[in-house]
N, C-alpha and C positions, 0 to 999 in steps of 0.2 A: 848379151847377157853376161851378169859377171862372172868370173871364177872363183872356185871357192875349192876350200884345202880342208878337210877334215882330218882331224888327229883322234885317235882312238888310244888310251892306252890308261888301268886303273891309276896311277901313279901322278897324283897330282902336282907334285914337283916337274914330273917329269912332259907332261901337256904344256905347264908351263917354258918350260925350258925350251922344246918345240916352236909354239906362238911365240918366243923372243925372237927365237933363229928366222923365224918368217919373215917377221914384223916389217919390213922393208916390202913385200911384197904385198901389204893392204895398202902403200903409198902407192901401186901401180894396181889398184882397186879389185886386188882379190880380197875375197872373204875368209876370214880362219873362224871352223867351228872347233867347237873340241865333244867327245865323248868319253863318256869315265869307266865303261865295261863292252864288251862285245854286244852284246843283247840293244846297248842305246846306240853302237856307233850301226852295226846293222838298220838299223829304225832311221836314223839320220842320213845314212845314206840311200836309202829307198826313198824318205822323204825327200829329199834333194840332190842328187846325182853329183855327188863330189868330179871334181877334176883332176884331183889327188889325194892319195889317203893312206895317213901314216898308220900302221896297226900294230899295236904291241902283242904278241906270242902271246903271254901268258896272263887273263885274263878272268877274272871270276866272271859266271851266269855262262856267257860265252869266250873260249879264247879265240884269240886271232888266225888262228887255224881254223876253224869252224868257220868264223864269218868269209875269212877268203875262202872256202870252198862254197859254201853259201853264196856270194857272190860270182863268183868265176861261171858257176853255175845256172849262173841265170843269164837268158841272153840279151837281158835290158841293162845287165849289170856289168858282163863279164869282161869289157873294156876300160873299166876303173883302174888306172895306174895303181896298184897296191904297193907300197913299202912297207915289208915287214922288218920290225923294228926287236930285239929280243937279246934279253940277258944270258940264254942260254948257248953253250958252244957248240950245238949239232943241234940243225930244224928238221922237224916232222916232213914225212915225206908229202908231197903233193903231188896229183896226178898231173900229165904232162899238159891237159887243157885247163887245170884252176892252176897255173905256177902265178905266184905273186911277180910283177918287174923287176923289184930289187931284196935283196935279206940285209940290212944293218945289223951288224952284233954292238950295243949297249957298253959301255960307254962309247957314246957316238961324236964321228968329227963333225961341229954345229957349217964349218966350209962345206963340206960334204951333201948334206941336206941340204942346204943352198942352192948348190951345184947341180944334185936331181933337179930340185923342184923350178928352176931354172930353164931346165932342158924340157922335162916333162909339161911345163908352160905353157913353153915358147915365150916365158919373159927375162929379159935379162934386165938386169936391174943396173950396171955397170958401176960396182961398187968401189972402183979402183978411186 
């Protein structure tokens, strides 16, 4: 089955920016979805069980805090690699069974994201 990366975050510049940073890993046939609020990336990831999932903090309908406890929360969910991705300098607290994998603070290194999404995989892409 293939893999697929779900990015969640209102900020369409910034989905975009994401899917460029990936873009090398649909040449080794993962899928990149994108969602554009909490409430769709929620619904997308129920629909289809991401393998990784970028989530931006602050989020009209739902923020990304919600949906990671949302998820974490469920036991069909609660192994979803979560990155949470956020403009802000101090994140909400999270209980110690919904903690997201990683927190990224915004402006983010696009190496960086690579780098998870690499390990998180298991694809290395060998970009050297």
């Amino acid at each position: 089955m293939t893999k697929n990366v779900l990015i969640v975050d209102d900020e369409n510049y910034i989905r975009l920016l994401l899917r460029r940073t990936l873009e090398d890993f649909e040449f080794a046939g993962v899928e990149i979805r994108m969602a554009s609020d909490g409430q769709a990336g929620l619904d997308a990831a129920r629909e289809r069980r991401p393998d990784l999932m970028f989530l931006d903090l602050m989020m009209p309908t739902m923020d990304g805090h919600q949906v990671c406890l949302e998820l974490k929360g469920d036991p069909d969910y609660r192994d979803i690699p979560i990155v949470i991705l956020t403009a802000k300098g101090q994140l909400p607290t999270f209980p110690e069974n919904a903690q997201p994998e990683h927190c990224l603070t915004k402006p983010f290194d696009p190496d960086q994201i690579v780098e998870l999404a690499q390990a998180i995989l298991g694809i290395d892409l060998d970009l050297d």
